[in-house]
C-alpha positions in Angstrom: 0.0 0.0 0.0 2.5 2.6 0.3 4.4 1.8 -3.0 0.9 3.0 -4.6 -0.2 5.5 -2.0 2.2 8.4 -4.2 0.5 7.4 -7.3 -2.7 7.2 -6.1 -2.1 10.8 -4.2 -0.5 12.3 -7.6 -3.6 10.9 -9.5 -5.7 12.7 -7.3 -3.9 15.9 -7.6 -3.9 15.7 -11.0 -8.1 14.8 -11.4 -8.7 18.2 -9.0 -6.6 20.2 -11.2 -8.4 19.0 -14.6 -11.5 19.9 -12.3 -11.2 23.1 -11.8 -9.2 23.6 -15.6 -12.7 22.0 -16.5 -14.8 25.1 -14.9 -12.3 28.0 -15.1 -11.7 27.3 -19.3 -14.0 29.6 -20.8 -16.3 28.2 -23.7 -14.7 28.0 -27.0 -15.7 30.9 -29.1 -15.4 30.7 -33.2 -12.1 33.3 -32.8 -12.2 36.2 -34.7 -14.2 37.0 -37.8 -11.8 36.3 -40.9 -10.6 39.3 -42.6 -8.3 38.7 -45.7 -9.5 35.7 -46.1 -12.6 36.1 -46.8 -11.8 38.2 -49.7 -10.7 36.0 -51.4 -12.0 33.6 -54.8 -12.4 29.8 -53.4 -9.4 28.3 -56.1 -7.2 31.7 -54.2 -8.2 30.4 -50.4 -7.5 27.2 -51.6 -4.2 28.0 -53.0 -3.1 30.0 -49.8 -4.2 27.0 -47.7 -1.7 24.8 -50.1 0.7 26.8 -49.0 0.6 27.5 -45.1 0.3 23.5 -45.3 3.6 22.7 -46.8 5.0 26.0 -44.0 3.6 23.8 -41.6 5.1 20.2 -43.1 1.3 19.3 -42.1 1.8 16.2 -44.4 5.1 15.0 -42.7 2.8 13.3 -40.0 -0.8 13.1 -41.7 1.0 10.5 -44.5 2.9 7.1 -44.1 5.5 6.0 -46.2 3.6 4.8 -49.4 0.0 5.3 -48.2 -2.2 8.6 -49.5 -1.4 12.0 -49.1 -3.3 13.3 -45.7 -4.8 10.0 -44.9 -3.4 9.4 -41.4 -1.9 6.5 -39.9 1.8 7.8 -39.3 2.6 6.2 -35.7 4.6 8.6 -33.5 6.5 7.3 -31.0 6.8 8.5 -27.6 7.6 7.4 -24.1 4.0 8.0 -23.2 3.1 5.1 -26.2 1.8 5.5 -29.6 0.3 8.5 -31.2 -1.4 7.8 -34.7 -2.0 10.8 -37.1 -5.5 10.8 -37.9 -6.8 11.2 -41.9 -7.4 14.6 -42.4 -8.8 14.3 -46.2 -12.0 15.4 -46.9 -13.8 12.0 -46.6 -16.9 12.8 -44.6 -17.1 9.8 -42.3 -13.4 9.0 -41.9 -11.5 12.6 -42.5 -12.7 16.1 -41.7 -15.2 16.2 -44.9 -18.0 16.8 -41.8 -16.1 19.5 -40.0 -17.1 23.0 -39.9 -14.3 26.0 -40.2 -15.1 26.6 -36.7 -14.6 23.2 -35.5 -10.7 23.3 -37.7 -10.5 26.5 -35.6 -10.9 24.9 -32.2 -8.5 22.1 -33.2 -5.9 24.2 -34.3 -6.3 27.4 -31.4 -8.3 25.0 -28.6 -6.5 21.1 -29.4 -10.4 20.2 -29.6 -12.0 17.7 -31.9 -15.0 18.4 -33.3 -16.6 15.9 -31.2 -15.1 18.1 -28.2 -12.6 15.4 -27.3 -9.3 16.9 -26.1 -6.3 16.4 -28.8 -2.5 15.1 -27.6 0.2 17.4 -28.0 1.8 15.1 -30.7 -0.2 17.4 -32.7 1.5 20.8 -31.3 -1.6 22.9 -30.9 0.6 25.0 -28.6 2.2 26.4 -31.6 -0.8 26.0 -33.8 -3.1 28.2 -31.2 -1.0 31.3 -32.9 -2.2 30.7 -36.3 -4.9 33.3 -37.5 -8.4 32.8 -38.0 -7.8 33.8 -41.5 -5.0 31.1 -42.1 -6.9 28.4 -39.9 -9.6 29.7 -42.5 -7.6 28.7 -45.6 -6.0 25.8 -44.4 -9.8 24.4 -43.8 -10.4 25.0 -47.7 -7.4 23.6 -48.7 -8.1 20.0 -46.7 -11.9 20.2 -47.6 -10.3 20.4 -51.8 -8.2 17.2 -51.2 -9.8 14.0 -52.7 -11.9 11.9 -50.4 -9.6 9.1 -48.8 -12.1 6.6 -46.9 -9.3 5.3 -44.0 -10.6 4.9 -40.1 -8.5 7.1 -38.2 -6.5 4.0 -35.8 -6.7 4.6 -31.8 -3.9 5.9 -30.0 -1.8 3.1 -28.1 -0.9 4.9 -25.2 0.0 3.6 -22.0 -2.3 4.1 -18.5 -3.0 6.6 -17.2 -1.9 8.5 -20.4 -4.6 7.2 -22.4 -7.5 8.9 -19.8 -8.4 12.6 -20.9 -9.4 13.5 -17.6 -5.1 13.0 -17.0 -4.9 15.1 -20.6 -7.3 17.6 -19.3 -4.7 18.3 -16.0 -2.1 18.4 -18.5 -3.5 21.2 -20.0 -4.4 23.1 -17.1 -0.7 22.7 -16.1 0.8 23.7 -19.6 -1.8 24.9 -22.2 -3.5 28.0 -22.7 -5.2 29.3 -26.1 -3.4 32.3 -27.3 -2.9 34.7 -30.3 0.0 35.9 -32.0 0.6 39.8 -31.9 3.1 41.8 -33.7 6.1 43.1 -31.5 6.6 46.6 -31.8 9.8 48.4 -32.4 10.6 45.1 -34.4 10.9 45.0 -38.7 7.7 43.8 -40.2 10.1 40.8 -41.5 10.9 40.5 -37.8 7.2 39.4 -36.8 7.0 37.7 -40.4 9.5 35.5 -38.9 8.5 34.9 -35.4 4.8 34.1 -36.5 5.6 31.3 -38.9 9.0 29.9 -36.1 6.5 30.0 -33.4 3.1 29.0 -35.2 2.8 27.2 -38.0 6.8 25.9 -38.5 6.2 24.7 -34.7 10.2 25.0 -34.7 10.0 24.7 -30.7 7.9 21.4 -31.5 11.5 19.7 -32.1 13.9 22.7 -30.6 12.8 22.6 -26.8 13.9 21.3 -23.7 11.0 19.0 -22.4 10.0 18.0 -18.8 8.9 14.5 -17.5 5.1 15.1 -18.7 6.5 15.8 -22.6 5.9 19.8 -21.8 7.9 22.0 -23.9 9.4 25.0 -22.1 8.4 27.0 -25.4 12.1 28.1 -25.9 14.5 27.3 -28.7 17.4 26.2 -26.5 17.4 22.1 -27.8 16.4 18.8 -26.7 16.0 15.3 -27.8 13.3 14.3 -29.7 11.8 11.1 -28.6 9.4 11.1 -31.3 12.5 10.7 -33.6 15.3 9.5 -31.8 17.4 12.8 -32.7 18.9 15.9 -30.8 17.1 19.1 -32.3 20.2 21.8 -31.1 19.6 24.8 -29.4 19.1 27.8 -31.9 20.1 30.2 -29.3 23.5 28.9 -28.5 26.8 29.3 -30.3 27.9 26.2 -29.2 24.7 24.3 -31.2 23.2 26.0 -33.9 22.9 29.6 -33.4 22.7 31.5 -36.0 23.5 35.1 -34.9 27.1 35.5 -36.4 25.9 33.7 -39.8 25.5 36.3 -42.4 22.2 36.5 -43.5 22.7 34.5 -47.0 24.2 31.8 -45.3 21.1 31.6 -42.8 18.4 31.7 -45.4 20.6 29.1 -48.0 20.5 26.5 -45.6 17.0 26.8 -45.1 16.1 26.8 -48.7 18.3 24.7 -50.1 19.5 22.9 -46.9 23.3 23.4 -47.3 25.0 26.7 -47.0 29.0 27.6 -46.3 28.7 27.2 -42.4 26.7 24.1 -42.3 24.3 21.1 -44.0 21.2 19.7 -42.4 20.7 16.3 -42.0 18.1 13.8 -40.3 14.5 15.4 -39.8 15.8 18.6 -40.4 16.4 17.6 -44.0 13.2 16.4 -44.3 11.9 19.8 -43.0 13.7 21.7 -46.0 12.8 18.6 -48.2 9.0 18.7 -47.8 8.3 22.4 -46.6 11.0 25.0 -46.3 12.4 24.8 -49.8 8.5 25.7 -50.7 8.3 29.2 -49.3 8.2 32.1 -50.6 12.0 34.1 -50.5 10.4 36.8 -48.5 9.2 34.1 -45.9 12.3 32.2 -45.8 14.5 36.2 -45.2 11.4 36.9 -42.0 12.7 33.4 -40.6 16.1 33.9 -40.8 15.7 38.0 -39.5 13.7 35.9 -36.5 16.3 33.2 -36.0 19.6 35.6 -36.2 17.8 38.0 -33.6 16.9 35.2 -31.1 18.7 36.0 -27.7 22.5 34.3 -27.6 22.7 32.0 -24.7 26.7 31.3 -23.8 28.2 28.1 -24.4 31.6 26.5 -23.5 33.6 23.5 -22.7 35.0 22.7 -19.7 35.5 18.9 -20.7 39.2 17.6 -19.6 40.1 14.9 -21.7 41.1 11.7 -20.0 45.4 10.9 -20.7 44.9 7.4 -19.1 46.5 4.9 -21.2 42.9 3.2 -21.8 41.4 6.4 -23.0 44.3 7.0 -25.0 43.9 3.4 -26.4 40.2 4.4 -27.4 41.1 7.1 -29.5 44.1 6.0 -31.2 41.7 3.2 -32.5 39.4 6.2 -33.6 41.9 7.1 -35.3 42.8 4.0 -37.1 39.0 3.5 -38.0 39.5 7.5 -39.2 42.2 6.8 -41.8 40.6 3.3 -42.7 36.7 5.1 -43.9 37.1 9.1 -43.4 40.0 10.7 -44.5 39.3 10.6 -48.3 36.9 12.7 -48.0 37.1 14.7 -44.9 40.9 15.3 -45.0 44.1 14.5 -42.6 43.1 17.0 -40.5 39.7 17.4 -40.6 39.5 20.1 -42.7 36.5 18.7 -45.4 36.2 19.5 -48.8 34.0 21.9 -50.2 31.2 22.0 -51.0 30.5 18.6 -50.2 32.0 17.1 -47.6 31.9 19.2 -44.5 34.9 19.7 -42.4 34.6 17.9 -38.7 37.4 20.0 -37.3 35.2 22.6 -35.1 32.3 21.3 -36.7 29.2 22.0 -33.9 27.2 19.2 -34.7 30.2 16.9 -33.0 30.8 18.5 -30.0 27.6 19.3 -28.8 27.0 18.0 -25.0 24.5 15.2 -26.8 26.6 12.9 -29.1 23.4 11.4 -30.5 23.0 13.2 -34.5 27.0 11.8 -34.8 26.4 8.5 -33.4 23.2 8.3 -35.6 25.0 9.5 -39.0 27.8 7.1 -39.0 25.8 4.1 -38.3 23.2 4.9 -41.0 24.5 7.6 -43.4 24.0 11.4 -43.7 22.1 12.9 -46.4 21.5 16.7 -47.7 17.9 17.0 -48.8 17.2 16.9 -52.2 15.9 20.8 -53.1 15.5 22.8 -55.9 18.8 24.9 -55.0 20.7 22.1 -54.4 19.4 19.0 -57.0 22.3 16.6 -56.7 23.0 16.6 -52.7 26.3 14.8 -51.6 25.8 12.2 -49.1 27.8 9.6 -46.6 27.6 5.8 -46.7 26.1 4.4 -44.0 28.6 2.0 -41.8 26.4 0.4 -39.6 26.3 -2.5 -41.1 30.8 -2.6 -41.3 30.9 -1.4 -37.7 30.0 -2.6 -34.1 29.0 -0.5 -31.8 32.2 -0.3 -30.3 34.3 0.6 -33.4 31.4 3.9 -34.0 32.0 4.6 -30.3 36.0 4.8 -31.1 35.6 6.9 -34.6 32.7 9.0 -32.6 35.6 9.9 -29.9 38.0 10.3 -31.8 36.4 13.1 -34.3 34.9 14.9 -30.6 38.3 15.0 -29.1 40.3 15.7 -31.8 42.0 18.5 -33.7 40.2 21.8 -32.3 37.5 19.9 -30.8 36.8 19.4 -26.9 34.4 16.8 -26.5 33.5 14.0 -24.0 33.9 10.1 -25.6 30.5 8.2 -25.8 30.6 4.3 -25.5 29.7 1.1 -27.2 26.3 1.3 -25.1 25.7 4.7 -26.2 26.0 3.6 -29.7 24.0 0.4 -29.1 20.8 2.8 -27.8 20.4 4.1 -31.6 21.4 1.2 -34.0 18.1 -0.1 -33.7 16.0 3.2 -33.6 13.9 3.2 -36.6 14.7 5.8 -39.6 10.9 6.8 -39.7 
């Protein structure tokens, strides 16, 4: 009895607090009246919609692997369980084809169904609550244009007592509330551009956040491990990440665009993110995101990592090194220096000696690709050697490129390595 007494006593916490979140929400209203919008000719409101969809990569989640555009089904892993995207086509019994504007309001602002059931955060409402009526609006008439996909939305397979929306309910009266975006003054008009789509409908802090027990995002850009994907999203605030506030502002919006610049490539979801939906937007978009981005508030960074000069650590690395000169040099050089422009140098590169070791770890057991873009058609890309070597033999060459050359990082170990080989791609 007293092993359960805490739960039972935290359960009951929780139910009073999605009690009184129950009574002190106010009623959803239907937001404000659409302005711009509803200027617009359907095939233009359509069109718009098209395009705040791909700023918002809606399909990355709403689409498996082979299966029809929209349709649901996409599982999401988390350490709560399962979350399964749901069809959003405009089938009437299976999709949204019954929903009202109002009721694609409330899911987007409130994380309500239509049927008033409360949504999971796997779909990040608390970005989405900042989108306008007027783009919630056009979004509605893009989905309701999409061809009719009949596909039963599967249940979440969550685990107890995460699968209870009273528990969901206190979740939101801890860490939701509805809001609205409003322009900052004293800040450019590509300034606000830029903060509306990062912290609406791009949901950047979706991936880039530090997250708490419950899954809770502290709404900040300062970087976290995604469990959904088994990667470490960097801060965007910190040099010693993937801050942007000393790039130039080319460099900031090329990698966005294109998804290499002269400062860095992305890789893993974030190429998908240029792949799917960045490369899509509008120049003037991309330029407000990167004004955003290279603005955001610089948190310091440094390294006070003392490498280890016992003869066993020593041992490690020199075999990181021989497993360096066996598969790396050719392309990335003696010293680490790369080769432009496509293979990066790892001599002071970021993504190595960040405090997580997971994105390196990840790359050399199962490749690293540029997206494919329109700005950059024939991306370069590195082999995968997972399958050539053990966990052990990545842990060495892992090492030995963080505590190389210029870089000052901690080793990571055959178990560390082991964690990701089997974490799934998708």
């Amino acid at each position: 009895m007293k092993k359960v007494l805490p739960y039972l006593l935290g359960a009951a916490v929780l139910v009073t607090v999605a009690a009184a979140a129950l009574m002190l929400y106010p009623p959803d209203d239907a937001g404000p009246a659409p302005g711009a919008t509803a200027a617009l000719t359907p095939a233009a409101k359509i069109a718009r919609g098209a395009y705040l969809a791909q700023a918002g990569d809606c399909m990355a989640c709403h689409t498996t692997r082979g299966g029809a555009a929209y349709a649901g089904g996409r599982a999401l892993q988390t350490p709560f369980g399962s979350v399964l995207s749901p069809n959003i086509t405009s089938d009437r019994e299976t999709g949204i084809g019954a929903w009202s504007a109002d009721d694609f309001w409330h899911a987007l602002h409130n994380g309500k169904a239509r049927d008033g059931r409360l949504l999971y955060p796997a779909f990040p409402y608390a970005n989405y609550t900042r989108v306008t009526r007027d783009d919630a609006d056009a979004l509605y008439a893009y989905f309701q244009s999409l061809p009719a996909v009949h596909q039963v939305s599967q249940p979440h397979q969550l685990r107890f007592p995460y699968n209870q929306q009273i528990m969901l309910a206190a979740w939101r009266a801890l860490y939701f509330r509805p809001a609205v975006f409003h322009a900052q003054g004293g800040q450019s008009v590509a300034w606000n551009r830029g903060a509306y789509l990062v912290e609406g409908l791009g949901h950047c802090s979706a991936c880039h956040a530090t997250r708490n027990t419950l899954g809770a995002s502290n709404g900040t850009l300062s970087g976290g491990l995604i469990p959904i994907l088994g990667w470490y999203a960097p801060s965007l605030t910190s040099d010693g990440e993937a801050g942007l506030g000393d790039w130039l502002p080319q460099h900031v919006t090329a990698l966005l665009k294109t998804g290499v610049s002269p400062r860095a490539t992305v890789f893993g979801p974030m190429a998908e993110v240029v792949q799917r939906s960045l490369q899509h937007l509008d120049d003037a978009d991309v330029a407000a995101m990167a004004s955003y981005l290279r603005a955001l508030p610089a948190t310091p960074s440094h390294s006070d990592y003392e490498r280890d000069k016992s003869a066993g650590a020593q041992a490690f690395l020199a075999a990181g090194a021989k497993l360096y000169q066996d598969h790396c040099i050719d392309c990335h050089g003696a010293h680490g220096e790369g080769k432009a422009p496509g293979y990066p140098p790892l001599d002071g590169n970021r993504a190595l000696t960040m405090a997580e070791a997971v994105n390196p770890v990840r790359i050399v057991l199962n490749g690293g690709f540029a997206p494919g873009t329109a700005g950059n058609p024939r991306p370069y890309g590195m082999p995968p050697f997972g399958h050539v070597l053990s966990d052990v033999e990545v842990a060495q060459v892992v090492s030995y490129l963080r505590g190389t050359w210029s870089n000052n990082a901690p080793p990571v170990s055959g178990v560390d390595v082991n964690k990701y080989r089997s974490v799934p791609l998708d």
